[in-house]
N, C-alpha and C positions, 0 to 999 in steps of 0.2 A: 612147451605149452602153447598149441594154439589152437585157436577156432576155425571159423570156415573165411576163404581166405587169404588163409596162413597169419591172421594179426589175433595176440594174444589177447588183446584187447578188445577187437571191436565186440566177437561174437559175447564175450559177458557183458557189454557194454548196452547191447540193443535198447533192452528197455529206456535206459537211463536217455539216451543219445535219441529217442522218440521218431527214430527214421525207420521203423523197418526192417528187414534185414539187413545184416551186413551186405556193402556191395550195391544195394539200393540206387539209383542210376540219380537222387536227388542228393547222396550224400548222407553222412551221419551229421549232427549238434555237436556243438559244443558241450561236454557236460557241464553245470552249471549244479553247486550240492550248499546244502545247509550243515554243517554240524549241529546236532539236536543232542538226545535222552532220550531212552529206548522207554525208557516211564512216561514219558510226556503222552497226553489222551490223542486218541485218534483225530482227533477233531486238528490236530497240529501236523499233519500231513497234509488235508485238505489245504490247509495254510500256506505250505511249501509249492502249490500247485497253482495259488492264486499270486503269492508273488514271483514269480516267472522263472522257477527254477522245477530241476526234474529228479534229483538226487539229496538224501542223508546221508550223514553219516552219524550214526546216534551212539553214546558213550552208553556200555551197556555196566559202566559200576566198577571201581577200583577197590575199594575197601569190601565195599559187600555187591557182588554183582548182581544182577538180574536174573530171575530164575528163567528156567526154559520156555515156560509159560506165556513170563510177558516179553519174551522175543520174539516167540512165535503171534502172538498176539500183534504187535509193533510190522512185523513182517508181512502176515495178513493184510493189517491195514494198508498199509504200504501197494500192495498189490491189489486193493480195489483202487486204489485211485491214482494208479500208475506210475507211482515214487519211486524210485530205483534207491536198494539200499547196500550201500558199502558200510559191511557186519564187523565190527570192533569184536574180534576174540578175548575172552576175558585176558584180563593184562594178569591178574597171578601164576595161571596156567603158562604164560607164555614166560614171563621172567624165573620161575622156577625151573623153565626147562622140563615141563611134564607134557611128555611125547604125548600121552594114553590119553588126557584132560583136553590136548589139543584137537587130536585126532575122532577124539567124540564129538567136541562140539561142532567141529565142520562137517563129520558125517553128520546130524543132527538135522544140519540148514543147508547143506550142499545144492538140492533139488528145489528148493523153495523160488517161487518164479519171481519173486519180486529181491533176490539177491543179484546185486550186479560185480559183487567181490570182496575180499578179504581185507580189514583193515588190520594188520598186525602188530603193529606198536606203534605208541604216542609218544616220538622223544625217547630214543632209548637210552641217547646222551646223559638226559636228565637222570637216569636209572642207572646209569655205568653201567649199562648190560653190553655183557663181551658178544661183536660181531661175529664170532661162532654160535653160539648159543642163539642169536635171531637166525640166522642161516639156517640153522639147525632145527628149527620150530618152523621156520619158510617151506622147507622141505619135507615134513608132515604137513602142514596143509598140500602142499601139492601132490602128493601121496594120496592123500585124501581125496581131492580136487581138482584135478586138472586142468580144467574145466572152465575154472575165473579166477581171475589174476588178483596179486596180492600186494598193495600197500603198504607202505611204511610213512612219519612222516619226520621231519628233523627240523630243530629253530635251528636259530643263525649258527649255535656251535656246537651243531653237527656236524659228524663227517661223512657224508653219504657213501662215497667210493669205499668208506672202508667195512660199508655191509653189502658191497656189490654183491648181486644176487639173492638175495632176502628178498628183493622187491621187481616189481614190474612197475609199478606207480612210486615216483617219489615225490610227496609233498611236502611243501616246505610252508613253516608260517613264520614271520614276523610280523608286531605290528607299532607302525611308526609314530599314529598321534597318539600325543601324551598329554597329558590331562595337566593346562598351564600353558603348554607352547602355544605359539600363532600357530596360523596356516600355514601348511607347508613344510613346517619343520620336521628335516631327518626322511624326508623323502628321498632325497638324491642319495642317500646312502640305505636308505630301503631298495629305490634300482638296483642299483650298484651288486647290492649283496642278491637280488635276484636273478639276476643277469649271472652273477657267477653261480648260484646256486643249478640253474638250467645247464652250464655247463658241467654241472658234474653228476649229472643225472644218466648218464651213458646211453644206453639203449634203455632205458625209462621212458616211459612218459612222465611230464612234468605240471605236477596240478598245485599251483601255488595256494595257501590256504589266506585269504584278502583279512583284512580286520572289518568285521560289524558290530563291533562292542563299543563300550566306554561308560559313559555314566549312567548309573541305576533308575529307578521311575522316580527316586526323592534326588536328582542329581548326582550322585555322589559317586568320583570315578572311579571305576569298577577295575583294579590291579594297575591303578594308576596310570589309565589310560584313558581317554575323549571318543566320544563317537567321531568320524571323519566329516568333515564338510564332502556337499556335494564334486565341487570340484576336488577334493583330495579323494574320494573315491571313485568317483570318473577314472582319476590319475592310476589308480592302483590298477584301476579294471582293466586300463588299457595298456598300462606299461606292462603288467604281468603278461600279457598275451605279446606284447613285441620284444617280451626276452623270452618265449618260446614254451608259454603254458600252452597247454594241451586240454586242459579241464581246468575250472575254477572250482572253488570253496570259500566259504563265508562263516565266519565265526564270530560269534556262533548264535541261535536265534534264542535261544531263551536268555542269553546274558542281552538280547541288541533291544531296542523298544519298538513298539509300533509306529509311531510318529516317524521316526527316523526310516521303518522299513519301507513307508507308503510316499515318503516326501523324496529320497535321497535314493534307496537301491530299486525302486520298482518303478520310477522313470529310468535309471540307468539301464535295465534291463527291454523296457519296452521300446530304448534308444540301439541296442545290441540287438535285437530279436531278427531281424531282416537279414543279419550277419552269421548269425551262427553256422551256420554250414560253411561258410567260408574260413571263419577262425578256428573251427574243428581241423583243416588242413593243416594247421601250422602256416609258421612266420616263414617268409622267405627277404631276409634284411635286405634290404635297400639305402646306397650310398647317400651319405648327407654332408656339407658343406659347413655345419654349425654342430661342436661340438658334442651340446647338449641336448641335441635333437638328434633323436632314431626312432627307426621308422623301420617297417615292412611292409611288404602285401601278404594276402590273402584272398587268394584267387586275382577277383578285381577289386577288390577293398584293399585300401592303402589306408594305413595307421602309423601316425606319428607321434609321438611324445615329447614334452620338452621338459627334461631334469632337469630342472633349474630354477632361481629367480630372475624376474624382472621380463618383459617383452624380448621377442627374439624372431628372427624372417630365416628360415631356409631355405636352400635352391636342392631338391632330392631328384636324385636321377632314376628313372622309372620308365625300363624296357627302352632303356637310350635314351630317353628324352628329359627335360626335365622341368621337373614341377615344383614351383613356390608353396611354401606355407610358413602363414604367419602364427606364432602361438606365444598364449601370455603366457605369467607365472607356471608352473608343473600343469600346461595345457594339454590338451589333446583333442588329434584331429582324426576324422572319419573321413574318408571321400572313396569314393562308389569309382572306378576307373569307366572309361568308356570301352567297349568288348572292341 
């Protein structure tokens, strides 16, 4: 399955990645997506466009799905105002293992311009659905689709390798603040499990899904989890891209608040905007001298993180040479190389 190229990716990618064609001599973006609700009003797209991302991914209904209507509707919208949407297959059709129910819906939305690909299960962990049976349903859509590439995504006890092939996209969520702990906490073992989770992504790409949730507009934390401070989403933002995301996701906008989206992710974003095309390449790790610091580049962007607590100095070696950084608590550092 591939586009123009030969990457299975880019060419369903375009819209989302807002460069152009594939092969484009400036580069593709980073994708950058919201998790939404395929019900949510048009007016919530525009939204997605002003805080500095390019991509949905909208839940289109477990119990009772969303009729074809306000898909196609949601979809529409999506494509006036340039959203790229990765399309949630109803989840009964796919866990029943109904080829026919599959194969409809993505003939259905296949051509629709503002689809950039398949999300085909949420956790299938969670569902104890046999990695045949997603394989199996992966393989109708592609049947169907050829065309744009198909998602899966897994929490921490998943086992990704063992639906190898079901997916072209693997993402992964976990999220670490919890509603009670300080700052900080359960980050180094957020890394930790990212970092491993990128390496079992094979020939995937690898689109971590960050946490934007926590407590509701009356405070109250929402699955027992805190909205992140700025520095601990910094932290997420940037470590996820130096264990080798590909694309980002933020989960999710109707659980996260507005105060939080304008104060916390929408400087993070206008602090990242200069980079995307570079962090689109991927990570290429760069040796570090303190444990708890790793680092890569990106093109000329060098990104470092420090897992850990407490203040910490690194000497990281870069194209032979090498360069000091200083970082606090679960810091992180940007720096622009000289060409």
């Amino acid at each position: 399955m591939s586009g123009p190229g030969g990457d299975p990716v880019c060419a369903a990618l375009a819209l989302a990645l807002a460069a152009g064609a594939c092969g484009a001599p400036e580069g593709p973006r980073l994708p950058l997506g919201w998790y939404s609700v395929v019900r949510d009003p048009p007016s919530s797209l525009e939204e997605v466009r002003s805080d500095g991302l390019s991509m949905v991914m909208p839940y289109v209904g477990v119990a009772a799905p969303a009729d074809p209507e306000t898909i196609q509707a949601y979809l529409d919208g999506a494509a006036r105002v340039k959203v790229a949407v990765l399309l949630e297959i109803t989840r009964p059709a796919v866990a029943l293992g109904d080829a026919a129910a599959v194969e409809a819906f993505v003939g259905r939305f296949r051509l629709h311009p503002a689809l950039s690909g398949w999300y085909l299960y949420d956790e299938p962990e969670n569902q104890a659905l046999a990695p045949s049976l997603v394989r199996a349903m992966a393989d109708v859509v592609r049947r169907a689709d050829p065309a744009h590439p198909i998602a899966v995504a897994f929490g921490p006890y998943g086992d990704p390798p063992s639906f190898a092939g079901a997916f072209d996209v693997l993402m992964y969520d976990e999220y670490p603040c919890t509603a009670g702990q300080p700052e900080g906490t359960g980050l180094d073992l957020w890394f930790a499990h990212t970092v491993a989770a990128a390496g079992r992504a094979g020939a995937a790409r690898f689109w971590p899904i960050l946490q934007a949730y926590g407590e509701d507009a009356d405070g109250v934390p929402q699955f027992g989890r805190r909205l992140p401070s700025a520095r601990e989403e910094r932290f997420l933002f940037y470590g996820a891209l130096v264990a080798g995301a590909r694309g980002l996701f933020f989960w999710m906008r109707d659980r996260s608040r507005p105060e939080w989206i304008s104060g916390v992710l929408q400087p993070l974003l206008r602090e990242a905007a200069p980079h995307l095309r570079a962090f689109a390449a991927g990570a290429r790790p760069v040796e570090s001298d303190a444990p708890s610091v790793v680092a890569a580049t990106f093109g000329t962007v060098l990104v470092a993180v420090h897992a850990g607590d407490g203040d910490v100095a690194a000497e990281l070696r870069v194209g032979g040479r090498a360069r000091r950084v200083e970082l606090g608590p679960f810091g992180a550092a940007v720096v622009e190389l000289a060409q």
